[in-house]
C-alpha positions as CSV (number, residue, x, y, z in Angstrom):
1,X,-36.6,51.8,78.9
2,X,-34.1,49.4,77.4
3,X,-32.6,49.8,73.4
4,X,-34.3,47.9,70.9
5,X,-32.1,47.0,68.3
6,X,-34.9,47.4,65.6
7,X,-34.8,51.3,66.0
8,X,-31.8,53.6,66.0
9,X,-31.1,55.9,68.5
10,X,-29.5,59.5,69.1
11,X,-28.3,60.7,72.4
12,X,-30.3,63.7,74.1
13,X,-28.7,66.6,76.4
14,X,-32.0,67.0,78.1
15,X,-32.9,63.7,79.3
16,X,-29.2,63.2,80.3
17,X,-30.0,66.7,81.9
18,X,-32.9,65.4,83.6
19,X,-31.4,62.2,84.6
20,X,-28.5,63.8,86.7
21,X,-31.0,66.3,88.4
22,X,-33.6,63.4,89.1
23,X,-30.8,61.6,91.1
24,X,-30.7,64.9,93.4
25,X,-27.0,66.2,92.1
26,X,-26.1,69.5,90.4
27,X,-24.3,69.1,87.1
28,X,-20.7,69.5,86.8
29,X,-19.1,71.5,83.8
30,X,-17.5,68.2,82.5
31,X,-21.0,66.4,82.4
32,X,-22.9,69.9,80.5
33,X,-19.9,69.5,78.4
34,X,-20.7,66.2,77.5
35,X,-23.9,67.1,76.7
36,X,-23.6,69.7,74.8
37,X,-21.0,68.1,72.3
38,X,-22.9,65.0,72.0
39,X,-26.6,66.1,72.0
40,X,-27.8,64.9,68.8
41,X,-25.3,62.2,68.2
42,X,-26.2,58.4,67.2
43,X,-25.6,56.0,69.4
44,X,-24.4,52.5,68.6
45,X,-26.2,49.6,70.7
46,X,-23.9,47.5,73.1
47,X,-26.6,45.7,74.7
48,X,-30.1,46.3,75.9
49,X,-28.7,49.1,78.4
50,X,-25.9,50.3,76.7
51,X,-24.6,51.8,74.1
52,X,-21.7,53.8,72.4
53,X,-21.8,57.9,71.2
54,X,-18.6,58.4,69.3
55,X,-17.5,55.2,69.8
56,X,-16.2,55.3,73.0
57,X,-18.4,56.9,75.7
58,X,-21.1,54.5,77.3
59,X,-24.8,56.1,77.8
60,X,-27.7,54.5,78.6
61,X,-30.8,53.7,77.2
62,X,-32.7,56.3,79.3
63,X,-30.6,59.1,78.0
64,X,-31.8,58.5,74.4
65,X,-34.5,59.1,71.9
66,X,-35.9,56.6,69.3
67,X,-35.5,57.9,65.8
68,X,-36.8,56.6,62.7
């Protein structure tokens, strides 16, 4: 999946969740941390496979969902 810059997009604990567990690692309290505070929050597109929650924090496109 890769940002479209026609749509907006929010960050999502659970795919960020998913992600970390896919890649066959436990999560750490700093990364359900993360999640936790920024579940929910719109991110601002960098580039195709990046992009910006809270202005500085990089997440990528697979951690996202699409919203209207």
């Amino acid at each position: 999946m890769v940002f479209d810059e026609n749509f907006k997009y929010r960050f999502s604990k659970e795919k960020y969740f998913q992600y970390i567990k896919n890649e066959g690692r436990y999560l750490s309290s700093v990364e359900k941390n993360f999640g936790k505070k920024y579940d929910g929050v719109k991110v601002k597109i960098i580039n195709e496979n990046q992009g910006l929650v809270d202005g500085v924090y990089q997440v990528m496109s697979v951690w996202c969902e699409k919203i209207n």
